[in-house]
Wavefront OBJ file of the C-alpha trace (Angstrom):
o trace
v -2.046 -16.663 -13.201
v -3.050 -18.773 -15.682
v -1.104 -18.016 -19.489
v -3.653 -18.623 -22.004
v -1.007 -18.744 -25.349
v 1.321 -21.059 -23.395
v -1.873 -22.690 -21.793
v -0.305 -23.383 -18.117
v -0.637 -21.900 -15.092
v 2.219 -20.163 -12.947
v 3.084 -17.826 -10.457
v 4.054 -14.287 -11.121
v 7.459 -13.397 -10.416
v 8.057 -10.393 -11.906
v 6.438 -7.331 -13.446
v 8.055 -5.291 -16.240
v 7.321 -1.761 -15.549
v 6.891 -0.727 -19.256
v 5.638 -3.275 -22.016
v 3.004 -5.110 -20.338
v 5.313 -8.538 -19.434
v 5.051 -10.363 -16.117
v 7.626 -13.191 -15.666
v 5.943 -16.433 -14.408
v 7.131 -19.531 -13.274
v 5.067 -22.530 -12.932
v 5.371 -25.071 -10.053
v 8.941 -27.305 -10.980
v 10.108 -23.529 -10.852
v 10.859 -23.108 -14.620
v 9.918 -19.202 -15.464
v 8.965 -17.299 -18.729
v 7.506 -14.172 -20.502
v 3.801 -14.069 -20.439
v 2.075 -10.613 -22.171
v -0.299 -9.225 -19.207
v -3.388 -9.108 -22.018
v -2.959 -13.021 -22.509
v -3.172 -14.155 -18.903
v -5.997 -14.581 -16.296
v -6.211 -14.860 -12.846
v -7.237 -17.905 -11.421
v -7.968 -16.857 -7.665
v -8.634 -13.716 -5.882
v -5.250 -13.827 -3.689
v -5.995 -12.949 -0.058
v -4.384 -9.912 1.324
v -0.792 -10.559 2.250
v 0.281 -9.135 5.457
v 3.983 -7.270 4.668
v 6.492 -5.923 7.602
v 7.309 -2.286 7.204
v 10.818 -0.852 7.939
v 9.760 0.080 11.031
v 8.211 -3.312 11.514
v 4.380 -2.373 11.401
v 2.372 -4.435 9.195
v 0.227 -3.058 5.979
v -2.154 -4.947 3.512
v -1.625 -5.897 0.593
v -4.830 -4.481 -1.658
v -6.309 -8.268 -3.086
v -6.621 -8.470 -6.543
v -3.104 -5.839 -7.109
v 0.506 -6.767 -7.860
v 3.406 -4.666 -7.043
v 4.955 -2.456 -9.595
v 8.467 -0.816 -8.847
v 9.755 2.588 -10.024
v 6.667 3.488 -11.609
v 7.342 7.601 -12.849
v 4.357 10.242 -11.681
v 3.546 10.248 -15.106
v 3.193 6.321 -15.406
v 0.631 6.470 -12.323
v -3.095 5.750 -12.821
v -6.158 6.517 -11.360
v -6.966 3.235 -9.326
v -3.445 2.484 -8.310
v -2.741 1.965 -5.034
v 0.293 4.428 -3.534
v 1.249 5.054 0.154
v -0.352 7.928 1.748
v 0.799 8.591 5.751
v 2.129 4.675 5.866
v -1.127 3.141 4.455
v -1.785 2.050 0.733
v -4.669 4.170 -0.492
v -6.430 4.184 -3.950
v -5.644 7.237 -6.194
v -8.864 9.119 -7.416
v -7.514 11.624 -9.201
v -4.542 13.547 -9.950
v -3.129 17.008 -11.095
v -0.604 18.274 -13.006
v 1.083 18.653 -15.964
v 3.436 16.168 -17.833
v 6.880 15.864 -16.799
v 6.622 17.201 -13.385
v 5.470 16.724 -10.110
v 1.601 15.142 -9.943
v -0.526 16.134 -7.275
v -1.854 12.519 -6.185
v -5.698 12.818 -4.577
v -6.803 10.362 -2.740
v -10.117 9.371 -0.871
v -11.598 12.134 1.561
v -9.674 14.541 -0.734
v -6.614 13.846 1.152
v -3.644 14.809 -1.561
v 0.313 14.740 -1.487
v 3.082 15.111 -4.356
v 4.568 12.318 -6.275
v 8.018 14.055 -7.506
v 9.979 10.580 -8.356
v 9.519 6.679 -8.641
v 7.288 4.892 -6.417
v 6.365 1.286 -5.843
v 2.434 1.145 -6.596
v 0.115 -1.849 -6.343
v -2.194 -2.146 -9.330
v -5.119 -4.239 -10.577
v -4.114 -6.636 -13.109
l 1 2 3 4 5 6 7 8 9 10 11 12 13 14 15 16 17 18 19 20 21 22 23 24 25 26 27 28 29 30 31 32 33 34 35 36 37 38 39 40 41 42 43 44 45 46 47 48 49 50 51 52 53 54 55 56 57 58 59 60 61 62 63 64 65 66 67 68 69 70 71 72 73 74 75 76 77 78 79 80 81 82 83 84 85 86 87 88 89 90 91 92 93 94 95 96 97 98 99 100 101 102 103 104 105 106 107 108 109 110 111 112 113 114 115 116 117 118 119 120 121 122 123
């Protein structure tokens, strides 16, 4: 990522759930707060190839950064949630605010996001 107000380029270590901050750390490993509106990607990163629990491999969506404990009310169309073991897009969703969300995802495949979930997302 490159940080346009601090003008350097680092790595993103870390992205605040709520607020829009990443933390990024540049190459002699020194890290700071960078708002997500004033930074720009400077690559397309390749898909990353990450071991399971059960040791199977998924894919990484490129262009998407993790985002932990995201609430079903915090989710967005375009996110990228597990579905079955595989990290799917979300097209749509139902459901009213506070509770479960009915998650819909390509083919009109659907399941219920009741708590947290790690989601990739598109910076």
């Amino acid at each position: 990522m490159f940080d346009n107000g601090r003008q350097e380029r680092g790595e993103v270590v870390y992205v605040y759930p709520v607020g829009g901050l990443m933390k990024l750390q540049n190459g002699t490993g020194v890290p700071w707060l960078a708002a997500k509106e004033n930074c720009s990607a400077v690559e397309k990163r390749k898909p990353a190839v990450i071991k399971r629990a059960n040791g199977e491999p998924f894919r990484i969506p490129p262009g998407t950064i993790p985002y932990e404990n995201v609430r079903p009310f915090d989710l967005r169309v375009g996110d990228f949630a597990f579905l079955q073991g595989r990290l799917l897009p979300i097209r749509d969703m139902r459901g009213g605010f506070g509770g479960a969300r009915t998650l819909i995802f390509e083919n009109g495949r659907a399941r219920a996001a009741e708590d947290a979930e790690k989601v990739y997302r598109h910076l």
